[in-house]
DODRENMAR-826437 format. One line per field, with one value per atom (N, C-alpha, C): residue in one letter; atom name; x, y, z. Coordinates in steps of 0.05 Angstrom, whole numbers, always signed. Example, Ala and Ser with C-alpha at 12.3 -4.5 7.8 and 13.67 -1.06 7.14 Angstrom:
res <- (a,a,a,s,s,s);
atom <- (N,CA,C,N,CA,C);
X <- (+264,+246,+264,+257,+273,+258);
Y <- (-114,-90,-66,-45,-21,+1);
Z <- (+156,+156,+156,+142,+143,+157);
This chain:
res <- (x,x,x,x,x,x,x,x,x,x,x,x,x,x,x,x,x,x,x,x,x,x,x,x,x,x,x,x,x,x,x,x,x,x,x,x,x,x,x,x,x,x,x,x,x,x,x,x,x,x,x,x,x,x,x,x,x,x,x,x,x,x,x,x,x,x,x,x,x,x,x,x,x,x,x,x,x,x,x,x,x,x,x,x,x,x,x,x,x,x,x,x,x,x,x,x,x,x,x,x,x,x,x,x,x,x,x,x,x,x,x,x,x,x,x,x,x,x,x,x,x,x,x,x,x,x,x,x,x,x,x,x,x,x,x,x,x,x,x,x,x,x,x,x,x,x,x,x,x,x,x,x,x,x,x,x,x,x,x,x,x,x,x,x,x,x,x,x,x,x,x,x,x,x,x,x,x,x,x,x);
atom <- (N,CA,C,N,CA,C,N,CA,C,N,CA,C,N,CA,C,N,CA,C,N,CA,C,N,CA,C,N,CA,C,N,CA,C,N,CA,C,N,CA,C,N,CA,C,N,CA,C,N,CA,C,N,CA,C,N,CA,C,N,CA,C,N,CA,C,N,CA,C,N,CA,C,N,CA,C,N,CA,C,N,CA,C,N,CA,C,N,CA,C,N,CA,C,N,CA,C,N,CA,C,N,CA,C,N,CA,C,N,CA,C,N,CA,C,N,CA,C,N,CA,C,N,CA,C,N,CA,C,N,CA,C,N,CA,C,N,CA,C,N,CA,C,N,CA,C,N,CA,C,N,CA,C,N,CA,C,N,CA,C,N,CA,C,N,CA,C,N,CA,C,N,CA,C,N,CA,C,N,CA,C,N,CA,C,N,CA,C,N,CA,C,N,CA,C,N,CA,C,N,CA,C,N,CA,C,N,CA,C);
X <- (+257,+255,+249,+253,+250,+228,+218,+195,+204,+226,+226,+234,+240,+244,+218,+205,+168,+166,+155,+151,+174,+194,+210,+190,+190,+170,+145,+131,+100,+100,+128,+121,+135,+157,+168,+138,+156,+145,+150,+168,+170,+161,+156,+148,+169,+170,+192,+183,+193,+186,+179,+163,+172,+155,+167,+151,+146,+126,+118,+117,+134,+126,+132,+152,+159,+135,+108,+93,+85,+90,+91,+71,+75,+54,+58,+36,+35,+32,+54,+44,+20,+9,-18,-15,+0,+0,+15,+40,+51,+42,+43,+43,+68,+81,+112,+116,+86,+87,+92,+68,+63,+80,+102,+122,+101,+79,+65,+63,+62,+46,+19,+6,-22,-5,-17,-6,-29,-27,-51,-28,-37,-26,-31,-1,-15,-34,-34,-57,-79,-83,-115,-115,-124,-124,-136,-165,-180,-169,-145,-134,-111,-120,-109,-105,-87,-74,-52,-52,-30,-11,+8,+39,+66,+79,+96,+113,+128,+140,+168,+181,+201,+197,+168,+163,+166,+165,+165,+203,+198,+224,+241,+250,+252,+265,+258,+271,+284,+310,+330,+333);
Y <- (+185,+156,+152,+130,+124,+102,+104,+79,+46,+40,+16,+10,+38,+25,+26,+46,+46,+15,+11,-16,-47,-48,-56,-53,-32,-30,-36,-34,-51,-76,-89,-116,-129,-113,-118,-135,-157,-173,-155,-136,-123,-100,-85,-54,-39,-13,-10,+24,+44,+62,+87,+99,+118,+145,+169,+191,+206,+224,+246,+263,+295,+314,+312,+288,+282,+269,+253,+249,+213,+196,+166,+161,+144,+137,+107,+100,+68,+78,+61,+68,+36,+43,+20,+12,+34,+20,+40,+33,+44,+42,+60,+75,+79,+59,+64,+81,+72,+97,+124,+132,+148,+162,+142,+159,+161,+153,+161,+144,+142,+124,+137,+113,+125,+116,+136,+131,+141,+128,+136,+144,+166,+168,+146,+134,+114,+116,+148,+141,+145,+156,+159,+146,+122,+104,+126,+136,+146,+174,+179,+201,+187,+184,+166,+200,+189,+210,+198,+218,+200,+225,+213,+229,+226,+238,+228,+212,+186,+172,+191,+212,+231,+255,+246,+268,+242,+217,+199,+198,+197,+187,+164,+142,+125,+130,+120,+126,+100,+108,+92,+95);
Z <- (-79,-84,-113,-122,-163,-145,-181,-181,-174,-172,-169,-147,-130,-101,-84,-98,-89,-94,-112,-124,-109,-90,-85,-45,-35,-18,-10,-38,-32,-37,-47,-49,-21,-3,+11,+26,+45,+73,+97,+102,+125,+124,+143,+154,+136,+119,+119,+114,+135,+134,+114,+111,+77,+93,+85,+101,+72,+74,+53,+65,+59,+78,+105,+123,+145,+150,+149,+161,+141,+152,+152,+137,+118,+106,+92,+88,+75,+38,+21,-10,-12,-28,-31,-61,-80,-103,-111,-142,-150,-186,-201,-231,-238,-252,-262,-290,-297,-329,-322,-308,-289,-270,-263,-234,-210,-202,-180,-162,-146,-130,-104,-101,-80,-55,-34,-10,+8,+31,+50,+87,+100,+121,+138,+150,+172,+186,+206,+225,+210,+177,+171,+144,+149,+115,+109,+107,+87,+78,+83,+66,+49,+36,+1,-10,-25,-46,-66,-91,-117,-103,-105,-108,-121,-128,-144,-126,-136,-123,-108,-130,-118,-85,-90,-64,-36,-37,-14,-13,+17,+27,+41,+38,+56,+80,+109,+129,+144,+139,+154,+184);
């Protein structure tokens, strides 16, 4: 994924799937200087983590 479709996703109004590693996750904020974004696993907010926006995947 590039930064502006990260960034194109957290602003989205709908659900819109993104997996890391196959395993679903919400991004919470994106770093376009940076390339990163924070993401937390759906079932466990409190595992927040930065990742590069290239390691998220969108799922169609």
């Amino acid at each position: 994924m590039n930064v502006h479709r990260a960034q194109e996703i957290l602003a989205a109004d709908e659900k819109i799937t993104v997996e890391l590693n196959g395993v679903p996750v919400w991004i919470d904020s994106v770093d376009s200087s940076k390339a990163v974004a924070k993401v937390h696993a759906e079932e466990n907010p409190a595992d927040a983590r930065l990742v590069t926006v290239q390691e998220l995947e969108e799922v169609h």
